[in-house]
N, C-alpha and C positions, 0 to 999 in steps of 0.2 A: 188948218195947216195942210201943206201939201199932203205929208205922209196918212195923213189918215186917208188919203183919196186912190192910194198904193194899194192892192186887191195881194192877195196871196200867190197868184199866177205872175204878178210884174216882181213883187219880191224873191220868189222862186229864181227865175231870171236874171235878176240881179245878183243873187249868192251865184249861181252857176256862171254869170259874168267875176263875180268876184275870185270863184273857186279854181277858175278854167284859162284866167288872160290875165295877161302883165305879169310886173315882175315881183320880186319882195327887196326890197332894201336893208340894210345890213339893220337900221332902224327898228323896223316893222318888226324884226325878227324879236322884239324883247313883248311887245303886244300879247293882250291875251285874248281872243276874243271867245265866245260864248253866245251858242242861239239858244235860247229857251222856248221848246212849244208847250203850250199852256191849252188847257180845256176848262174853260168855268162854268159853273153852275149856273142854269139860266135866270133864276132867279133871283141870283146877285151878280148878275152882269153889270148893271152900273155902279154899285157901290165895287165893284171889285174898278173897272176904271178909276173911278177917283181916286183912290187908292193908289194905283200903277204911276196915274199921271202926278200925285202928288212925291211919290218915292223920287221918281226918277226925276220933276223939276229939280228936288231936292239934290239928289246928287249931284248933277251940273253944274249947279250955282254952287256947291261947296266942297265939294272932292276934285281937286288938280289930276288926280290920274284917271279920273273917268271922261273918256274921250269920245264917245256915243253911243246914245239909244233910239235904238228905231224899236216900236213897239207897231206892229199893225194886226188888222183882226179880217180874218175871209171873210167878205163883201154875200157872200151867198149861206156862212153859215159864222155870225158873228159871236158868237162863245169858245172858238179857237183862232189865239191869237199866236204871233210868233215876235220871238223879242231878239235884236241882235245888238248884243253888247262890245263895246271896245273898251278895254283899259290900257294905259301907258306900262304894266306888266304885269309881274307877277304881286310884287308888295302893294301894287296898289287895288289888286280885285280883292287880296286879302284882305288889305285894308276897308272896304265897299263891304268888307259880309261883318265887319265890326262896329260898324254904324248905327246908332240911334234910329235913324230913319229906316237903312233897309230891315234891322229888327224889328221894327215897328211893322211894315208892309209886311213882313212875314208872319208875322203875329194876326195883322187886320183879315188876310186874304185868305190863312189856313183852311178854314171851312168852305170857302168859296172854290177854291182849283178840285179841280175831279181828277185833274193828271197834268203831270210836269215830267216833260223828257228835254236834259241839257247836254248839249251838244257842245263840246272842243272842238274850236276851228284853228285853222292858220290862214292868214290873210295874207292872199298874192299882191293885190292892188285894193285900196279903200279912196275913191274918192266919190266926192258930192259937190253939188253945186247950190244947193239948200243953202239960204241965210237962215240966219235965226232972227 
């Protein structure tokens, strides 16, 4: 998948495109978005992926107001990853922390994160040209 080929210097970029140009739409304005930077323990770096990637197929495929996850990990130091979440508002990120699955990733991954700092964003412009 492209995103995993995304380094932390082109994401960076991209939030500060994000942050910095265009406009917000009367729409956009109900969004919530959310970046999470994460630190895992190296020795559960892969079981903590499978994890991340199965929470978050998860959501996708079964939560209407979860509108995207970009999850990527620094290319030079992969046990800090950065996750940028969109939901369609507020009921629906509530909704996303009451879910079977993401309690479950939360449960599976406890031991694994060394640190978690979440970040409130507002989103000026969000677009991609990614298929899935």
């Amino acid at each position: 998948m492209i995103i995993k080929k995304i380094g932390l210097r082109s994401l960076a970029a991209g939030l500060l495109t994000l942050f910095f140009w265009g406009t917000t739409s009367a729409q956009d304005k109900n969004l919530v978005v959310r970046i999470a930077r994460i630190v895992i323990d190296s020795a559960q770096l892969e079981n903590y992926r499978t994890a991340l990637k199965e929470g978050i197929e998860t959501a996708m495929r079964v939560e209407p107001g979860v509108l995207t996850f970009y999850a990527v990990y620094e290319k030079n130091n992969p046990t800090h990853l950065t996750i940028l979440e969109v939901y369609a508002n507020t009921d629906a990120y509530k909704s996303h922390l009451e879910t079977a699955h993401f309690k479950k990733y939360k449960t599976t991954t406890r031991d694994m994160v060394k640190s978690l700092e979440l970040v409130d964003a507002a989103p000026i412009e969000l677009l991609s040209k990614m298929k899935q």
